[in-house]
C-alpha positions as CSV (number, residue, x, y, z in Angstrom):
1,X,48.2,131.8,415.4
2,X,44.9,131.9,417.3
3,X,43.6,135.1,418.4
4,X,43.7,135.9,422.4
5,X,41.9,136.2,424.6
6,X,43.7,138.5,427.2
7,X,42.6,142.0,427.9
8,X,46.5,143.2,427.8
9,X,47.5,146.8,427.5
10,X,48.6,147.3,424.6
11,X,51.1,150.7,425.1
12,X,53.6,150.4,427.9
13,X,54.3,152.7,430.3
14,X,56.1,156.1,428.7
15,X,53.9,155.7,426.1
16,X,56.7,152.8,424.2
17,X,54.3,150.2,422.2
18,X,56.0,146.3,422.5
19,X,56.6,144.9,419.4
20,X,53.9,141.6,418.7
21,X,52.4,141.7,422.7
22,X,49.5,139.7,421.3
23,X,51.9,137.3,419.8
24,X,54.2,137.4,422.5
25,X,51.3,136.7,425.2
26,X,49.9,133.7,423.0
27,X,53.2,131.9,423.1
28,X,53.5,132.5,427.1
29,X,50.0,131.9,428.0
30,X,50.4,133.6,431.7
31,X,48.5,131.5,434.5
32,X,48.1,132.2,437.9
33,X,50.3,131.2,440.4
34,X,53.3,130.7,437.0
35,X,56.9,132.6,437.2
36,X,57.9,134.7,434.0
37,X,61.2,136.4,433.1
38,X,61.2,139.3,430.7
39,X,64.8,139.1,430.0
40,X,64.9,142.7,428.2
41,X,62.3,144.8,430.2
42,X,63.0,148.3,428.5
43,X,59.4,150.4,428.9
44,X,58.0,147.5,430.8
45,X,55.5,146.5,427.8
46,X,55.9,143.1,427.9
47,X,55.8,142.9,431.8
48,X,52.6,145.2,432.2
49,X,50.5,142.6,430.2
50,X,52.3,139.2,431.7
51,X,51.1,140.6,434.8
52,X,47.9,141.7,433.6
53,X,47.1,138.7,431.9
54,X,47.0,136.5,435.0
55,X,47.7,136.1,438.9
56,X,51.8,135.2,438.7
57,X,55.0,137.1,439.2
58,X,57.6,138.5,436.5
59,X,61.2,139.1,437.3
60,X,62.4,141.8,434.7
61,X,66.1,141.9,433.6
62,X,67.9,144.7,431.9
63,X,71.4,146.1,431.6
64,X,70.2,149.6,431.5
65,X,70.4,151.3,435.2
66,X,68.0,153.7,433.9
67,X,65.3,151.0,432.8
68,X,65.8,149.7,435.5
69,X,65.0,152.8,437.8
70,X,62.4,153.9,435.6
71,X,60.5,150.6,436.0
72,X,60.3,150.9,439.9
73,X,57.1,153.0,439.4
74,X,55.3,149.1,437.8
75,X,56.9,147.7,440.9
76,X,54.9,149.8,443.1
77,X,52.0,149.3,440.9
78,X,51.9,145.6,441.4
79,X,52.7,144.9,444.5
80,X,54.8,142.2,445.4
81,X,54.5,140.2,442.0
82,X,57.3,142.2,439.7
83,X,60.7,141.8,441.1
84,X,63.4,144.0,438.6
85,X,67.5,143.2,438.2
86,X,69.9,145.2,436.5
87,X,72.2,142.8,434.2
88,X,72.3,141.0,431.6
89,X,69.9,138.2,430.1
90,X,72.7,136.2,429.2
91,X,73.4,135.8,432.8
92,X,69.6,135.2,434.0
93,X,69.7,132.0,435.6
94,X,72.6,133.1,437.8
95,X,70.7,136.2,438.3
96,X,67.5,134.4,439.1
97,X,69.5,131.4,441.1
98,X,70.9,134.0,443.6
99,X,67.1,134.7,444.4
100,X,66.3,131.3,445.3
101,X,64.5,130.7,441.3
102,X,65.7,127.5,439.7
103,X,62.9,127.2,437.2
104,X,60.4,129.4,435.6
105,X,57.4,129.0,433.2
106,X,58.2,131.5,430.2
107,X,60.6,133.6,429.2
108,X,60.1,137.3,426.6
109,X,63.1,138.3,425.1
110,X,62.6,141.5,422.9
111,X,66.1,141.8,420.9
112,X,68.1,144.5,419.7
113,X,68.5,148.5,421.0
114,X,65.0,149.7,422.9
115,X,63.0,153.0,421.9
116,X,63.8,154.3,424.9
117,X,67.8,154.3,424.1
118,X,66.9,155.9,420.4
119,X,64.6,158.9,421.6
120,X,67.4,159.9,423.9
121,X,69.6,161.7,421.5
122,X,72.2,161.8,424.5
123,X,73.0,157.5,424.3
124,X,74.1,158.2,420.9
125,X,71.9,155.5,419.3
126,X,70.5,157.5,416.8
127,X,71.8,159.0,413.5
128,X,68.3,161.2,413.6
129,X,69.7,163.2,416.4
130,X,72.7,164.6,417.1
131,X,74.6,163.2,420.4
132,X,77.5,161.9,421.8
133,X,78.7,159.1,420.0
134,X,78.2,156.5,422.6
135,X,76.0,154.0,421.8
136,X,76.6,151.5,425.0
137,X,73.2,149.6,426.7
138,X,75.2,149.6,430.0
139,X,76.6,152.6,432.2
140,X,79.1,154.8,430.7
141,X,82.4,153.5,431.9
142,X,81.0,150.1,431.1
143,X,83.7,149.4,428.3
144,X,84.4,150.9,425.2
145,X,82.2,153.9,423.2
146,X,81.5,153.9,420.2
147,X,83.7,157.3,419.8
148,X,86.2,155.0,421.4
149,X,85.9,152.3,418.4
150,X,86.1,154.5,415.4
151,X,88.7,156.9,416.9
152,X,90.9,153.5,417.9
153,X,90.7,150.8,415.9
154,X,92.3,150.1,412.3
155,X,91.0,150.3,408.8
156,X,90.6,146.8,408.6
157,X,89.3,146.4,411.7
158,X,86.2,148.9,411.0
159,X,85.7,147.3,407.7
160,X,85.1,144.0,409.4
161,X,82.9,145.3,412.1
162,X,80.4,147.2,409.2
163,X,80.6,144.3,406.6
164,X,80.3,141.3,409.6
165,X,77.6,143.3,411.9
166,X,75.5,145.8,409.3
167,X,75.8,143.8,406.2
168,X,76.9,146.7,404.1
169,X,77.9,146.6,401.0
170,X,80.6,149.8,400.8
171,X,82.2,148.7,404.7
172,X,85.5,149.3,402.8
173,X,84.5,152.5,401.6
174,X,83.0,153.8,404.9
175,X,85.9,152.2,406.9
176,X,88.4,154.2,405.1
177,X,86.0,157.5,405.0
178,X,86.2,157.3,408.7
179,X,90.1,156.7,409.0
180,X,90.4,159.6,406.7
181,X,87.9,162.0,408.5
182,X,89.7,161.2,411.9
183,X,92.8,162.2,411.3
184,X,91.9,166.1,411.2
185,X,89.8,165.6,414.4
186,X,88.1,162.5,416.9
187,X,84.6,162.0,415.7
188,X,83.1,162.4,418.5
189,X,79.1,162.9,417.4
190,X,76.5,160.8,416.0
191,X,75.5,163.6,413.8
192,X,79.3,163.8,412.1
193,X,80.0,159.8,411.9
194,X,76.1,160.1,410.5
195,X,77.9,162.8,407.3
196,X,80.7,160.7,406.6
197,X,78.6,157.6,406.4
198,X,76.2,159.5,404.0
199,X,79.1,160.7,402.0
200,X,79.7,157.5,401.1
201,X,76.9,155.4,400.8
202,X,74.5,156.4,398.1
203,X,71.4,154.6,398.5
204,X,68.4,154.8,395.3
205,X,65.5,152.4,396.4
206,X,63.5,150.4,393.9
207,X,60.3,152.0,392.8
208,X,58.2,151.2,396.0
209,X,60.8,150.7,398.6
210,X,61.2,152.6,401.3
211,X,64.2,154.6,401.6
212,X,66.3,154.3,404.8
213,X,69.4,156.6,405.9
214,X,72.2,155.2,404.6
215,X,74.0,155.6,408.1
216,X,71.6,152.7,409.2
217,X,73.8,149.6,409.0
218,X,76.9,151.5,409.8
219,X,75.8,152.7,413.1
220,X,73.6,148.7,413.6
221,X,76.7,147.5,413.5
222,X,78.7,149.3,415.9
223,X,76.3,149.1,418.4
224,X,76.1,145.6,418.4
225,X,79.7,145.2,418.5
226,X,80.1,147.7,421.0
227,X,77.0,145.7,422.9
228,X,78.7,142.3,422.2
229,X,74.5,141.6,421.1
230,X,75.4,138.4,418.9
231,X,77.7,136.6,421.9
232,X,74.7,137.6,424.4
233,X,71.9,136.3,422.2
234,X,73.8,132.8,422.0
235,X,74.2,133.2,426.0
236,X,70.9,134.1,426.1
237,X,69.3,131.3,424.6
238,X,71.5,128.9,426.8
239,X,70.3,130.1,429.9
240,X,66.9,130.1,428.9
241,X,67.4,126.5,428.2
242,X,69.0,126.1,431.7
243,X,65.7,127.9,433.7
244,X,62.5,127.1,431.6
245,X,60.3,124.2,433.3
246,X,59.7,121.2,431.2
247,X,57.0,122.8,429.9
248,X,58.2,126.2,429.7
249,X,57.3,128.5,426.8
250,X,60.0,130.8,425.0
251,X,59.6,133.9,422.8
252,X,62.1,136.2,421.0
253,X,61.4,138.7,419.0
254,X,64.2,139.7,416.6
255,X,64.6,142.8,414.3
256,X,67.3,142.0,412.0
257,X,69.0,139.1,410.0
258,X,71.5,138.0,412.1
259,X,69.4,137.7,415.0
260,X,67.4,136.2,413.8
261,X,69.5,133.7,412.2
262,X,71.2,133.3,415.6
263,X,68.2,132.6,417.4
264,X,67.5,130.0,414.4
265,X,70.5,128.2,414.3
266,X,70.0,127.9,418.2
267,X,66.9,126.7,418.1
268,X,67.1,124.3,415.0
269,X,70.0,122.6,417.2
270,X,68.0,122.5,420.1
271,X,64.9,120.7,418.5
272,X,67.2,118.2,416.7
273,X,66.7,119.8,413.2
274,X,70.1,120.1,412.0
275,X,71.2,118.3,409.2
276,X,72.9,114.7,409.8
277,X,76.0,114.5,409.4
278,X,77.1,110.6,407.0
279,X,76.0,107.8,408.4
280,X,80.1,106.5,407.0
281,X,81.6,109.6,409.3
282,X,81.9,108.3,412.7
283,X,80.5,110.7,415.2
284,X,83.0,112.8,417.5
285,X,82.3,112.3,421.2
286,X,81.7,115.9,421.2
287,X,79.4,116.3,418.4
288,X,77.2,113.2,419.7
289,X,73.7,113.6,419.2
290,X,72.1,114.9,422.8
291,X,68.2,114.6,423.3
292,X,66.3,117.4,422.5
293,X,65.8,120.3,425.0
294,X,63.1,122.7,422.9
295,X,60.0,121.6,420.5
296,X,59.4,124.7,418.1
297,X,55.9,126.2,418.6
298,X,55.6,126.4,415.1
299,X,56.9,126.3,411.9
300,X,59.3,129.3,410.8
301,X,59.0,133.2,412.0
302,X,55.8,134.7,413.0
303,X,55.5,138.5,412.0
304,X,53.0,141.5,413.1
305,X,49.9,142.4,411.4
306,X,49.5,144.7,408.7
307,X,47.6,146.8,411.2
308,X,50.5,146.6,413.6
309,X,53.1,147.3,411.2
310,X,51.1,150.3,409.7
311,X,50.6,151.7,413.5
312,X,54.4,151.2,414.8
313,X,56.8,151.7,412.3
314,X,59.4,149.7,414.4
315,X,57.1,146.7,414.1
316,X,57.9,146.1,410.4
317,X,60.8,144.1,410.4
318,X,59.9,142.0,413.1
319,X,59.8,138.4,413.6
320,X,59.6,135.9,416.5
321,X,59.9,132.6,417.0
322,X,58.7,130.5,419.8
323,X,59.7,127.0,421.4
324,X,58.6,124.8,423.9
325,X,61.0,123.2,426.5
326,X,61.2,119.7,426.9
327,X,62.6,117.2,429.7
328,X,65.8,116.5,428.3
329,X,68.8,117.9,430.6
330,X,70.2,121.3,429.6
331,X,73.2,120.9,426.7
332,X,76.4,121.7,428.1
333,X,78.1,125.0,428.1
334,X,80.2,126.0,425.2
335,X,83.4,127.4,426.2
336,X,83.7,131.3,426.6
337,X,84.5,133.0,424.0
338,X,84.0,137.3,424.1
339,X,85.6,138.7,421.0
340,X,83.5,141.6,420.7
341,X,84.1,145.3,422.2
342,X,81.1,144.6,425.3
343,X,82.4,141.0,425.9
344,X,81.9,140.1,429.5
């Protein structure tokens, strides 16, 4: 990608760096007078340079009341032109269509857990820290914990959710270490489900590699069950197709394999790139082919620097790709279908 030319900042307020900004703002290319959504505003990183970058407005989404009041000081700082809702992206053209927006220009989506959740030992995000074993994006009370999950469900159950959402090898193993540990007493901390996990999962890098905790994937993946993250990635992407302009730019950042391969699968099917299916198999009414709503940007993922990576840790297993919306009328809506523990 070309280099840019826009004097963004490149820490957000708090002092959080945004994963690929430069990359992110040479997808959008902010103009004056365009409408952007940041559809996960966490620090405000994304939105501070949007708006810096040009004369246009941002509305900023999150379903994190405390983003959300801890953004009001950007607000005030640009006066008139940053509008903030708490809720969730999958949701944004609703959000945005109660407000009188039908169509915007761009849309950021930064995916996955924010910094701001991890530092705070108390959201029970982080293995690092001991907490409370929470681990939801939303106010508590907002469904179930993650306390509530491995205290609750079955063997089975938790196996699924660690193989399905953290890809780990031993989910049996841990699943049953779990069952096993909770019968003396509810785990109720990150820093005890952290143990158990570690008990368990014996991790020996290859010569170079670097080592990560071996409670990693175990705690990814109840927090993107808890979070229903998968279902609101795929929701996600379909209102963005319903909002964006013809015209419209669209960038997510992704952290991990699955999504990633959501946000692939979505767009592949959006840009007419899925594989045919015989031309001697008659097509369903259903699974016509519809026009086109999204032209990829480019080929593939786009990742950080090496300077990037070697400055923010977090940036290392990053990857975004990019599309551009077309004219074609929005795809219908797939039916609803919340099977995870933050399903709407």
């Amino acid at each position: 990608m070309s280099g840019v030319t826009h004097s963004a900042k490149p820490v957000a307020p708090g002092g959080h760096t945004p994963v690929m900004l430069r990359e992110v703002l040479e997808v959008l290319e902010p103009r004056d007078g365009a409408i952007y959504v940041d559809g996960t505003f966490g620090a405000g990183g994304y939105t501070a340079a949007i708006l810096d970058a040009a004369d246009c407005t941002v509305w900023g989404i999150d379903r994190d009341a405390e983003a959300i009041s801890a953004g009001e000081a950007l607000v005030a700082a640009y006066r008139g032109r940053l509008t903030l809702l708490e809720g969730r992206f999958g949701a944004m053209d609703g959000l945005l269509g109660k407000r009188g927006v039908a169509a915007v220009d761009g849309i950021a989506l930064d995916l996955g857990v924010s910094s701001m959740q991890i530092d705070q030992p108390q959201r029970g995000f982080s293995f690092a820290a001991d907490g409370p074993l929470d681990m939801r994006m939303e106010p508590a009370g907002s469904g179930p914990s993650a306390a509530d999950v491995v205290n609750s469900l079955s063997e089975a159950e938790l196996a699924d959710i660690i193989h399905r959402f953290g890809e780990e090898r031993r989910a049996r193993q841990v699943a049953r270490a779990i069952v096993t540990a909770r019968h003396g007493q509810p785990i109720e901390r990150t820093g005890e489900l952290a143990a158990i996990v570690r008990k368990v999962v014996k991790q020996r890098p290859a010569k170079g590699e670097k080592r990560i905790d071996p409670a990693t994937r175990t705690f990814q993946a109840l927090r993107i069950y808890i979070n229903d993250e998968i279902g609101e990635i795929g929701r996600g992407l379909g209102a963005a197709e319903r909002l964006l302009a013809p015209g419209g730019r669209l960038a997510v950042v992704a952290f991990h394999s699955l999504e990633d391969r959501a946000v692939k699968q979505f767009l592949r099917e959006r840009s007419g790139q899925m594989p045919r299916r015989s031309r001697h198999v008659p097509e369903a009414p259903d699974t016509a082919p519809r026009a086109a709503t999204f032209q990829p940007l480019f080929r593939g993922t786009c990742r950080p620097s090496r300077a990037e990576c070697a400055a923010n840790a977090r940036a290392r297993s990053a990857r975004m790709r990019a599309a551009r919306r077309t004219d074609a009328p929005a795809w219908p809506e797939p039916a609803a279908a919340g099977t995870e523990a933050g399903a709407a």
